[in-house]
N, C-alpha and C positions, 0 to 999 in steps of 0.2 A: 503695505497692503493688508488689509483686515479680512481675514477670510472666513465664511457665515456659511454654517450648514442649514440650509432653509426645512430641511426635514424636522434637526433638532433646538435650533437656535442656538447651538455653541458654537462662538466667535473664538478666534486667536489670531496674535499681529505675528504677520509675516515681513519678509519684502517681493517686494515685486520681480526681482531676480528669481524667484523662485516659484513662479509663475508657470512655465514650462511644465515642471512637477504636476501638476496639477493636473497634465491631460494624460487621454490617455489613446495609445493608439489607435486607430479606427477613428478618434474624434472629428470633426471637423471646425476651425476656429473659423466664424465668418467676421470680416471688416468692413469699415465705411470706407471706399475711395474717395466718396469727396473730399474735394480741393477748395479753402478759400478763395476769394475774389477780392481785390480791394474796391468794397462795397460802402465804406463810408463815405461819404462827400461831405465838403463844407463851404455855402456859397451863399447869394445876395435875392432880395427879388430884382426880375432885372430892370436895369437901368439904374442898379446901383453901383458904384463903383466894386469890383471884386478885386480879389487879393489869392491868390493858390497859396495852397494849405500843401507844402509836399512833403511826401517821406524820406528826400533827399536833404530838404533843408527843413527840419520839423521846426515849430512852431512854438514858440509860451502861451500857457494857457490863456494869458491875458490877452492874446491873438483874437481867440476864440471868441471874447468877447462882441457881440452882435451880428454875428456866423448864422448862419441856419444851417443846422445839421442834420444831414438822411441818410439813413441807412436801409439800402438795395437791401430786402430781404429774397423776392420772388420774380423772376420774369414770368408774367403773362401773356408774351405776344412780341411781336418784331420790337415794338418802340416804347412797349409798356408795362409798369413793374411796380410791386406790391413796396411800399417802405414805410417806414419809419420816420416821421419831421419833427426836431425839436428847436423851436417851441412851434408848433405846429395848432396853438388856438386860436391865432388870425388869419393863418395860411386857409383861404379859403375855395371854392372850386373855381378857377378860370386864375389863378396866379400864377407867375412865371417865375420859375426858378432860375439862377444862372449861375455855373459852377467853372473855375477857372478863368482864365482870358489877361493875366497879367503876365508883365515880361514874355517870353517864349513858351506861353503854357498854352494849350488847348483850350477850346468850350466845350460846355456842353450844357444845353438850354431844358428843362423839363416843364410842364403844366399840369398842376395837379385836376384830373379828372373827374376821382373822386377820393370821397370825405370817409374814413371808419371811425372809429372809439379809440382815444388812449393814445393820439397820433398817428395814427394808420392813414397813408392816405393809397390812391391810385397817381402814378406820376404816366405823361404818354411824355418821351423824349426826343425831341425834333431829329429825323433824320438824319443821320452821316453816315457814310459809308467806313468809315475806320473805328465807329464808337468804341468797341471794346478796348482800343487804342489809346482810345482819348483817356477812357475810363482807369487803364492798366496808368497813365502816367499822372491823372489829378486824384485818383482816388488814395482810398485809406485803407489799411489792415484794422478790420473792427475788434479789437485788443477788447477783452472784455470788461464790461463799467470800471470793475474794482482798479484797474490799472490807471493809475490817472495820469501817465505821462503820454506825449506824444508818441505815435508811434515813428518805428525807424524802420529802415530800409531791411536788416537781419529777419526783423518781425514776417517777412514776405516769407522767410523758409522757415523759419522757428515754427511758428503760429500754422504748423501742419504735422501730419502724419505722415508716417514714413511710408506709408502706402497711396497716400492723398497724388491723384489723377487727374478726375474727373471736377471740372472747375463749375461751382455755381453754389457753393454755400456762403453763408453770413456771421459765421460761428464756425469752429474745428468740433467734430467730433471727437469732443477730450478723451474718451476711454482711452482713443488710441494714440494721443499723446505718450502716452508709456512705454513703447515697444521701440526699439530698435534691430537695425536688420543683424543681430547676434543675435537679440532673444530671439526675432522670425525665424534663421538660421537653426537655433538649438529646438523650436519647436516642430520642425518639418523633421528633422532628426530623432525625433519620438514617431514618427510614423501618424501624424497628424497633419491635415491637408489642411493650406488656410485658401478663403476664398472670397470673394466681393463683390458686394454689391453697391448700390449708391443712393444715398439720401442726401439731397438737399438739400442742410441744415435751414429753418427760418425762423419767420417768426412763432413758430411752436414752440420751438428752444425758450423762449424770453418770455411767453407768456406765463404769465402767475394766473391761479385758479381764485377768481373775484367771486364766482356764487358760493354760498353757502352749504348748497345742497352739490354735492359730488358732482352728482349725473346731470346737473341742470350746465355743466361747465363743457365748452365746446374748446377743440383746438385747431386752427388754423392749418390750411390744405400746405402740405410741402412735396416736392417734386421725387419719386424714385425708380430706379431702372434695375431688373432683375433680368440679368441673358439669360438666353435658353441653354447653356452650358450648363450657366448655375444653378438655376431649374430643375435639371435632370439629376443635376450632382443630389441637391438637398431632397430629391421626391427620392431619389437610391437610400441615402442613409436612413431618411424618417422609415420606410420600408423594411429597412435592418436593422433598426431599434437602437441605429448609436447617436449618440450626442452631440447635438448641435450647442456649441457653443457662443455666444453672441460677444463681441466686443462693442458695449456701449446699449445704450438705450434705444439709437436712431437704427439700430441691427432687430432688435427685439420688433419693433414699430413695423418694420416694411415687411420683414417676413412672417410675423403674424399676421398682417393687411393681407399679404397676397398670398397665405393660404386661407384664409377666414373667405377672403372672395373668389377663392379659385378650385371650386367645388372638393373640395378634401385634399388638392394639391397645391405645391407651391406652382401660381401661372407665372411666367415670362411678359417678361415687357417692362414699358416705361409707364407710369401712371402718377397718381397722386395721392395723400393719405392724408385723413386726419383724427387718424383712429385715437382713441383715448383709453387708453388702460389704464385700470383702477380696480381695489379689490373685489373679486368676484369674479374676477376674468380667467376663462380657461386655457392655458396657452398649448399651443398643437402645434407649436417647432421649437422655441426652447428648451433645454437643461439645463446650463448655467448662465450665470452673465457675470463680464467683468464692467463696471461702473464708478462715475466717481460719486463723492457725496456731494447732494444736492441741498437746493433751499428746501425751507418750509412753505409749504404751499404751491409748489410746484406740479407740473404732472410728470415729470420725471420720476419726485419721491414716490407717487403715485404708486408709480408704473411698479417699481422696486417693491412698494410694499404690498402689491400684488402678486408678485413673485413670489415673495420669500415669507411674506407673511406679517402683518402691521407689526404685533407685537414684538417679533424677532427683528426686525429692521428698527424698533425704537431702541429695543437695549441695545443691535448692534451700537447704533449713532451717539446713544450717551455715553459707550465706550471711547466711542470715537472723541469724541469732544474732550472727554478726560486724559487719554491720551494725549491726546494734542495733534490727531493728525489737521491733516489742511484739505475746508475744504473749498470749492469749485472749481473751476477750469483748471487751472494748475495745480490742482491739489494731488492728496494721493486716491486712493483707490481703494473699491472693496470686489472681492470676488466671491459669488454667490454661487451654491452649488449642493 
């Protein structure tokens, strides 16, 4: 864990075990509950022959070979959902997808509705009454690109946080890949209260920043729910001037959203964001963040060097690099503060 004073821009490497330290009573650490979904699919148009792609019996890549692969980023509606198609340049609007249907495997049929940029399509999915069903036994744990192995059945528990609940991301909230329930354990034992809320994850995560001009670059609507417990919890602390803590970037995103739109407080509820921070941003619930290191071009790094300040976030990361930490999804960590 590399740890950044964003006031002074002095870095020093720690570990993550020592994490805890770092707070301090009265704090509050907030987490992301989302839960992945096995959100990948890989199927035929239909009326081709399919073949199930399972995490029981995983696959060689040479399987993969003339697959068409989506990845569930957003529900929109009872039947219909924001993804991802690759290679999705002939996949065009009125095609039928069809995912499973070999040996003892399920279907499940989609029609792309509509067309975005970059693979983006609208899928509407033929009615059944057990979909999520179907979906929990044909789909995939979406392992991030760099992974290039098939995913396995462990990946269903690994490839989450220890706090992960609430089901409907496309991507783990990596920060909180880090913690386990000892560290939770020794941090509630400092007199620091952890708390949650939910984002999620979609395609915001995955998008890279294509324009040129910062503010000309838009990020994609993802889904978050903020109880009225936790509401109250965080309008108390910002009130008493202690420290919110953020685990992750997708913590910074919602609770900035819903005080930025909830007239000087954090509002309650379920809604959607696609707020974009970037330097210049004034933040009015943050004090630290723990995070991993990200790409270039990102609006994660974005976000961070917003925080913490461009310059201080670059020397952090050429530290980083010389070092040798690791970074994205499974990499390690920096905590800012």
């Amino acid at each position: 864990m590399l740890v950044l004073d964003r006031q002074s821009g002095a870095s020093r490497d720690e570990r993550f075990v020592n994490f805890p330290a770092h707070l301090r009573a009265g704090d509050v650490l907030v987490v992301n509950n989302s839960r992945v979904f096995p959100a990948r699919l890989f199927g035929r148009r239909s009326g081709e022959r399919a073949q199930p792609l399972s995490p029981r019996n995983p696959a060689s890549r040479e399987f993969l070979k003339g697959q068409i692969e989506v990845l569930l980023t957003r529900q929109l509606g009872n039947s219909d959902w924001e993804a991802l198609v690759r290679p999705g340049r002939k996949l065009g609007i009125g095609e039928v997808l069809r995912f499973g249907g070999a040996d003892d495997c399920p279907t499940l049929e989609a029609k792309i509705i509509g067309r975005g940029d970059y693979g983006e399509r609208r899928l509407r999915f033929a009615s059944v009454p057990d979909f999520f069903d179907r979906l929990d036994r044909i789909g995939h744990i979406p392992l991030p690109p760099y992974i290039t192995r098939a995913d396995r059945e462990g990946d269903r528990n690994s490839y989450q946080t220890v706090f992960a609940r609430d089901v409907g991301s496309a991507a783990a909230p990596t920060a909180g890949l880090h913690f386990t329930p000892q560290i939770l354990d020794e941090i509630r034992a400092r007199s620091v209260e952890i708390i949650e809320i939910t984002l999620h994850v979609g395609l915001g995560t995955f998008q890279p920043l294509r324009e040129e001009q910062i503010e000309a670059n838009t990020l994609h609507v993802e889904s978050y729910e903020i109880t009225s417990t936790t509401a109250d919890k965080l309008n108390r602390v910002l009130a008493e001037s202690r420290r919110v803590v953020a685990v992750g970037t997708t913590v910074v995103r919602t609770l900035e959203h819903a005080r930025q739109h909830g007239s000087g407080e954090i509002r309650a509820g379920s809604g959607e964001t696609s707020i974009f921070i970037y330097p210049g941003f004034r933040f009015r619930v943050i004090s630290a963040l723990l995070t991993n290191f990200h790409l270039p071009r990102s609006s994660l790094l974005m976000l961070v060097s917003a925080f913490a300040g461009r310059e201080h976030v670059l020397r952090a990361y050429e530290h980083a690099v010389t070092e040798e930490y690791r970074f994205f999804s499974y990499g390690d960590c920096m905590l800012v503060e």
